[in-house]
C-alpha positions as a Python dict, from the first residue, in 0.01 Angstrom:
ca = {
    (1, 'X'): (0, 0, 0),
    (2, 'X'): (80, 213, 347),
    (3, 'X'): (-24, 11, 639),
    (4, 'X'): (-384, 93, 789),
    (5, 'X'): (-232, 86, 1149),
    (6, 'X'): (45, 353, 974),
    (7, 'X'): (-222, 559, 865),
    (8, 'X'): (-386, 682, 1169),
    (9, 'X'): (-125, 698, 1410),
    (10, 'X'): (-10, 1048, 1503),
    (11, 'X'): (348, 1077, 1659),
    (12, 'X'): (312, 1246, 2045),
    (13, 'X'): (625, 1491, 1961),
    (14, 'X'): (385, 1714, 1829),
    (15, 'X'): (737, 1882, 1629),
    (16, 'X'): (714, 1580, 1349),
    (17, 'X'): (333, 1460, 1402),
    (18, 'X'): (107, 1492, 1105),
    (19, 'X'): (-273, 1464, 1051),
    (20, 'X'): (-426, 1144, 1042),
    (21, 'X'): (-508, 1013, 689),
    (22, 'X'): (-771, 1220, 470),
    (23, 'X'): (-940, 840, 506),
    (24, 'X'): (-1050, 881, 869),
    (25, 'X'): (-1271, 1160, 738),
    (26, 'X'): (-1392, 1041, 444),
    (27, 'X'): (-1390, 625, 443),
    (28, 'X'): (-1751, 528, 479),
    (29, 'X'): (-1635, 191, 624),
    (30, 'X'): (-1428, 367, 847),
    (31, 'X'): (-1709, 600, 995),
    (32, 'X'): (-1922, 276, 1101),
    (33, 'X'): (-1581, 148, 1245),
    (34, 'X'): (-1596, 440, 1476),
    (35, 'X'): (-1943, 444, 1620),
    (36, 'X'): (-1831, 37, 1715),
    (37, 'X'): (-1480, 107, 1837),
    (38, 'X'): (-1529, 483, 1960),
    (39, 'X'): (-1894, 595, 2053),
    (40, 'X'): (-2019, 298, 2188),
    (41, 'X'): (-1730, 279, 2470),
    (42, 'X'): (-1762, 653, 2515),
    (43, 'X'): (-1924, 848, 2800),
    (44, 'X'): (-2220, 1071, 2643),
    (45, 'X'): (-2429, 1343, 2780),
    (46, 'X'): (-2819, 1225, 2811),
    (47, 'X'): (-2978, 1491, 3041),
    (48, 'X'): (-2954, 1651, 3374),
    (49, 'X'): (-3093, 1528, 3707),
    (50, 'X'): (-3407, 1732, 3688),
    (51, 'X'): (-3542, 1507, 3446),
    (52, 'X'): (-3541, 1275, 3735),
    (53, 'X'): (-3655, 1484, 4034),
    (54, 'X'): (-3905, 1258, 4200),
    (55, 'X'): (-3949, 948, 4291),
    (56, 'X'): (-4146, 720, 3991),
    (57, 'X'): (-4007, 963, 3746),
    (58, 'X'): (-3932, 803, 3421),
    (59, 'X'): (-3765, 992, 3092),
    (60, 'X'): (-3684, 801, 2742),
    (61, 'X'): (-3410, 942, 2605),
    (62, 'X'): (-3238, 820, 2265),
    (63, 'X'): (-2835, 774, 2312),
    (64, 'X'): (-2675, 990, 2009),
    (65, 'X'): (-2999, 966, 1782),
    (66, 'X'): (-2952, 871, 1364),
    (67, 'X'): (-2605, 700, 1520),
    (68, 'X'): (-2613, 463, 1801),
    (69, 'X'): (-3005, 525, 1833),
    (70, 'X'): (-3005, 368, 2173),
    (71, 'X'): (-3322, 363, 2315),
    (72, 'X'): (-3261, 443, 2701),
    (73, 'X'): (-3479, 521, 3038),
    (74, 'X'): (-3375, 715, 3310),
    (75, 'X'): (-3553, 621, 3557),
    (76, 'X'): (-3567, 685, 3979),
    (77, 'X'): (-3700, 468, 4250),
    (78, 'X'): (-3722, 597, 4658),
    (79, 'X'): (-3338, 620, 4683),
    (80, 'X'): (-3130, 639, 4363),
    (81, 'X'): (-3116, 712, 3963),
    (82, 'X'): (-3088, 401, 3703),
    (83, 'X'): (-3012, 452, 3329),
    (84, 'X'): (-3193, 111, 3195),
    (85, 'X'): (-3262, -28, 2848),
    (86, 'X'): (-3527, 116, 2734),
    (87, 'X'): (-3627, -214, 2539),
    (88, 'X'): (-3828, -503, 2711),
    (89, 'X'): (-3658, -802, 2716),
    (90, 'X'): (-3961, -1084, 2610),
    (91, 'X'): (-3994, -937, 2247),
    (92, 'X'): (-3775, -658, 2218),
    (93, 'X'): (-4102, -355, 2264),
    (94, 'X'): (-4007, -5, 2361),
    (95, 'X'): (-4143, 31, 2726),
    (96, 'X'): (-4177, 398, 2787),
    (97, 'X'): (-4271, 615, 2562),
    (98, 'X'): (-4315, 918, 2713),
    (99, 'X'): (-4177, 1111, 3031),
    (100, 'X'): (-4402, 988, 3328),
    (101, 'X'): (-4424, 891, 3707),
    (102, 'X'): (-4511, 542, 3787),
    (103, 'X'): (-4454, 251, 4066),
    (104, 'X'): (-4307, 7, 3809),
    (105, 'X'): (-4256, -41, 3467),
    (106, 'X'): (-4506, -246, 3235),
    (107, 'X'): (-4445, -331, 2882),
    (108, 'X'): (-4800, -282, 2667),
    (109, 'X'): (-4749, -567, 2470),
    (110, 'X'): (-4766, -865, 2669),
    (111, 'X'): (-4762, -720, 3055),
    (112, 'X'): (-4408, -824, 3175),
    (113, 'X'): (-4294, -584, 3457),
    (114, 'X'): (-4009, -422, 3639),
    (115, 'X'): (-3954, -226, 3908),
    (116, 'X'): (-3741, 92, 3862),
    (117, 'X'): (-3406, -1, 3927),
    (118, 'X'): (-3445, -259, 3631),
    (119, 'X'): (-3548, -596, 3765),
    (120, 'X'): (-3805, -830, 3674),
    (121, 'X'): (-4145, -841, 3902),
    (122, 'X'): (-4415, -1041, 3709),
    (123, 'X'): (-4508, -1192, 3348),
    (124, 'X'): (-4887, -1267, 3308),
    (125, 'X'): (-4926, -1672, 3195),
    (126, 'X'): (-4603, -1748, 3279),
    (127, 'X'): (-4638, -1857, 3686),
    (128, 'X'): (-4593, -2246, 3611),
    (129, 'X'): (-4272, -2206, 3415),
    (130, 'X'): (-3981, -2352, 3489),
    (131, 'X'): (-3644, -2173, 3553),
    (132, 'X'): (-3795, -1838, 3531),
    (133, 'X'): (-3755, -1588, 3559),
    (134, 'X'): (-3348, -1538, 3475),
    (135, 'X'): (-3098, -1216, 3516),
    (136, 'X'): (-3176, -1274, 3198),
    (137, 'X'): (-3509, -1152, 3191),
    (138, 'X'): (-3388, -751, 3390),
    (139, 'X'): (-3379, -488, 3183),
    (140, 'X'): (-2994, -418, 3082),
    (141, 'X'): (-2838, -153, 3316),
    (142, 'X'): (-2619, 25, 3210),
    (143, 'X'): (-2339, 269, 3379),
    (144, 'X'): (-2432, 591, 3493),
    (145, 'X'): (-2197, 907, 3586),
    (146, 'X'): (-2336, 1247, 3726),
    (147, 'X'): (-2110, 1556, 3705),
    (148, 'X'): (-2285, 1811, 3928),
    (149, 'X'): (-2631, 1781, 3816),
    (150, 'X'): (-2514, 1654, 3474),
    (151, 'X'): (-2559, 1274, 3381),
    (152, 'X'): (-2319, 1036, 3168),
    (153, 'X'): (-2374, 676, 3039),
    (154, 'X'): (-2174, 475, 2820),
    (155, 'X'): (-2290, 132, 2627),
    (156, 'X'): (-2012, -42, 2788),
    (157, 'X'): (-2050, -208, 3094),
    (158, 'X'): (-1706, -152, 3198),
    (159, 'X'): (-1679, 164, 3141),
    (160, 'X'): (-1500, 378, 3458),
    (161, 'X'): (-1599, 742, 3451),
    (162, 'X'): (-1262, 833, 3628),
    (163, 'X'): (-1059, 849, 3311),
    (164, 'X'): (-1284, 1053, 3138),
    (165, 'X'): (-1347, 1319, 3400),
    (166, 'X'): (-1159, 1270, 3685),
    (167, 'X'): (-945, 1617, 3600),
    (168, 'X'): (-1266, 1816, 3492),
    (169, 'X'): (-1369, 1745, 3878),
    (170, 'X'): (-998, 1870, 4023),
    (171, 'X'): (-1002, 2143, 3791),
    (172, 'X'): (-1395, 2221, 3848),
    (173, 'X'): (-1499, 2080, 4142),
    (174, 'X'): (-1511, 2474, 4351),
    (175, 'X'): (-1767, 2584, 4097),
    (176, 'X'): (-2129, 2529, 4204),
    (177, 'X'): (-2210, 2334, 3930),
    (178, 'X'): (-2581, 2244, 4122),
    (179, 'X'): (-2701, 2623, 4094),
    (180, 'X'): (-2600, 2651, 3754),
    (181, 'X'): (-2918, 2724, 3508),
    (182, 'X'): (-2953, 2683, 3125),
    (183, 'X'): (-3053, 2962, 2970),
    (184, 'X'): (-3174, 2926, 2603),
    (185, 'X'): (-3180, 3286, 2503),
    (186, 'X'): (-2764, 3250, 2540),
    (187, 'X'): (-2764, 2917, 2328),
    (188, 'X'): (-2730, 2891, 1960),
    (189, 'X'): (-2757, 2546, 1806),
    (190, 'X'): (-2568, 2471, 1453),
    (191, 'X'): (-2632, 2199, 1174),
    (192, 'X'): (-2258, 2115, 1015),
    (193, 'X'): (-2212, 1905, 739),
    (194, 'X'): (-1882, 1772, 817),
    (195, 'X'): (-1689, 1474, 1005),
    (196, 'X'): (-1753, 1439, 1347),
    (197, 'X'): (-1382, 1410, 1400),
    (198, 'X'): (-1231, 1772, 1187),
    (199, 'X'): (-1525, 1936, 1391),
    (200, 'X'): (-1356, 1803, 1724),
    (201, 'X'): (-1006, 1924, 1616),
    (202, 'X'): (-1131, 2269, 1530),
    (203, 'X'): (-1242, 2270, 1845),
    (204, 'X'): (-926, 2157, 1997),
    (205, 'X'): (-706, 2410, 1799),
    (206, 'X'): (-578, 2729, 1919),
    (207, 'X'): (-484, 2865, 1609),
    (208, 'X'): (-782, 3003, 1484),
    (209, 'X'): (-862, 3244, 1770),
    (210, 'X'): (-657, 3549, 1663),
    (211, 'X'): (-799, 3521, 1295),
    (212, 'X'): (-1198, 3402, 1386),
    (213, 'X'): (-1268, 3523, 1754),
    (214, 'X'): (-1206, 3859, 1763),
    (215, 'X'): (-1397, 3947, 2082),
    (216, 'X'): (-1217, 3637, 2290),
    (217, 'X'): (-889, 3765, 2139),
    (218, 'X'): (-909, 4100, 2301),
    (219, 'X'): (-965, 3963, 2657),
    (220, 'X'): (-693, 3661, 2631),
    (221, 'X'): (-344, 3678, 2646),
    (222, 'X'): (-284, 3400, 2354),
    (223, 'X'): (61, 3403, 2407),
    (224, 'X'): (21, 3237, 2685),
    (225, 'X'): (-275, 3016, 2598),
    (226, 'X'): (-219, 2686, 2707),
    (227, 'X'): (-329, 2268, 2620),
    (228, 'X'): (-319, 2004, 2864),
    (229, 'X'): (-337, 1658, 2738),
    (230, 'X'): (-506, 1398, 2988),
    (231, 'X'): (-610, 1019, 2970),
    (232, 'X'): (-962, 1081, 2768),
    (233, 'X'): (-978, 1478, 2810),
    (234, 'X'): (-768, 1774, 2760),
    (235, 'X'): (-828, 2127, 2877),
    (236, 'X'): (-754, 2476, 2687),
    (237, 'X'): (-667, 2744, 2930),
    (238, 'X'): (-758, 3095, 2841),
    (239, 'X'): (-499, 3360, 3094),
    (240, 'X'): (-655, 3706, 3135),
    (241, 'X'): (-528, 4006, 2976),
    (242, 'X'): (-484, 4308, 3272),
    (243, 'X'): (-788, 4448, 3348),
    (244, 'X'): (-1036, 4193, 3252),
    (245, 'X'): (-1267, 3964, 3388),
    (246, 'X'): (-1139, 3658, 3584),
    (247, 'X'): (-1229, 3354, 3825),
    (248, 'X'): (-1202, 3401, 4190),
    (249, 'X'): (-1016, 3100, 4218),
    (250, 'X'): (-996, 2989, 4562),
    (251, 'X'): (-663, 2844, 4749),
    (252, 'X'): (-708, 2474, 4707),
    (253, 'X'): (-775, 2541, 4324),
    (254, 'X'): (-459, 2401, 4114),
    (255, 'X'): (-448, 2772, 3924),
    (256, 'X'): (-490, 2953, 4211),
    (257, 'X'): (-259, 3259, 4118),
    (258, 'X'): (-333, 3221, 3731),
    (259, 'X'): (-522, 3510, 3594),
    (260, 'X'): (-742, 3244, 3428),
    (261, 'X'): (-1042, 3371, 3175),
    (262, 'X'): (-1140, 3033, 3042),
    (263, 'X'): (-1156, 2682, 3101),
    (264, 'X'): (-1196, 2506, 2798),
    (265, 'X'): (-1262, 2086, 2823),
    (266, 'X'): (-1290, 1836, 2586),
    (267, 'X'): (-1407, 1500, 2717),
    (268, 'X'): (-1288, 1251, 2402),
    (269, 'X'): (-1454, 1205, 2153),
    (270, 'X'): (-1758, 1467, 2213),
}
């Protein structure tokens, strides 16, 4: 029998490598291997700062619902933004169930309360204990990354954002990400049945574009369409054809002088 380790290495002289095994995609035991060993050490997206605009404000948000199902809480006192557990920790009841403003957070089972950066603050019956209350007894905080007004969190504790998107920031960081505005009228939103994984690597593929993007095609010059390979991210760089539209790149940019079109990042394993 091939060795499992065997199986889902791929060599990095891209000249010999090969896929990983059709068992990464299709292993059931495998997939709940992943969201263990993969998603819940991963950065993931959970909202933008204007969820969070004023002080007291409070959002629940579920990290990567029907997978992890994480129940989280953004949450922002007088000076700075907390992603907490969502989950109070006497008997495990969600705390907020609804976006809101408040001083402090109370769970409506059995009163316990923390302020907004986590913490305990009181527990109703429970002044004459002993050896309470604990760090035990804080809500779980957990990591929290903002790229422009975009926020990241991760499950693990020791996660660094700087591997994940330190390059998106030196490639990115002239853009002015803060005045950017989501537009849903230029958004489409798909339902694919397929492996999170071959979804990801038809992402990160190339290939396709002369065959499937016909319009993107015209404007690039995909001979000279390019991957970079980083830590936990890679970037696809899309070079202008003459004549079309481009970035006004300025000097300190590293492609200042490239005609770029595109900047396409992946930040592993989104």
């Amino acid at each position: 029998m091939q060795d499992n380790n065997a199986r889902f290495q791929v060599d990095t002289d891209i000249s010999v490598a090969r896929t990983l095994h059709t068992d990464f995609y299709t292993d059931p035991v495998l997939f709940e291997v992943s969201r263990e060993k993969i998603f819940s050490k991963s950065w993931q997206y959970i909202g933008d700062r204007n969820l969070v605009s004023h002080p007291g404000s409070c959002y629940p948000y579920t990290l990567l619902a029907d997978f992890l199902d994480e129940p989280l809480l953004l949450t922002r006192d007088e000076a700075q933004l907390y992603c907490l557990s969502n989950v109070c920790t006497h008997r495990g009841t969600t705390l907020v169930g609804e976006a809101c403003r408040t001083a402090h957070l109370r769970c409506r089972y059995h009163g316990r309360q923390f302020r907004l950066d986590g913490q305990f603050l009181s527990m109703p019956e429970f002044k004459e204990v002993k050896n309470f209350p604990t760090g035990a007894d804080d809500l779980t905080r957990l990591p929290l990354h903002s790229w422009g007004p975009w926020l990241f969190t991760s499950l693990d504790s020791k996660a660094r954002p700087e591997k994940y998107f330190r390059e998106m920031g030196e490639r990115l960081g002239w853009l002015p990400l803060d005045a950017f505005v989501f537009k849903p009228e230029f958004s489409a939103e798909y339902t694919v049945k397929a492996h999170w994984a071959l979804y990801c690597e038809n992402y990160l593929e190339g290939f396709h574009i002369p065959f499937v993007h016909a319009g993107l095609n015209a404007v690039i010059d995909f001979g000279n369409y390019t991957t970079e390979l980083f830590a936990a991210s890679n970037l696809q760089l899309g070079i202008a054809k003459p004549g079309e539209e481009i970035f006004e790149l300025p000097v300190s940019s590293p492609d200042y002088g490239k005609r770029v079109a595109a900047y396409y990042f992946f930040v592993f394993p989104n």
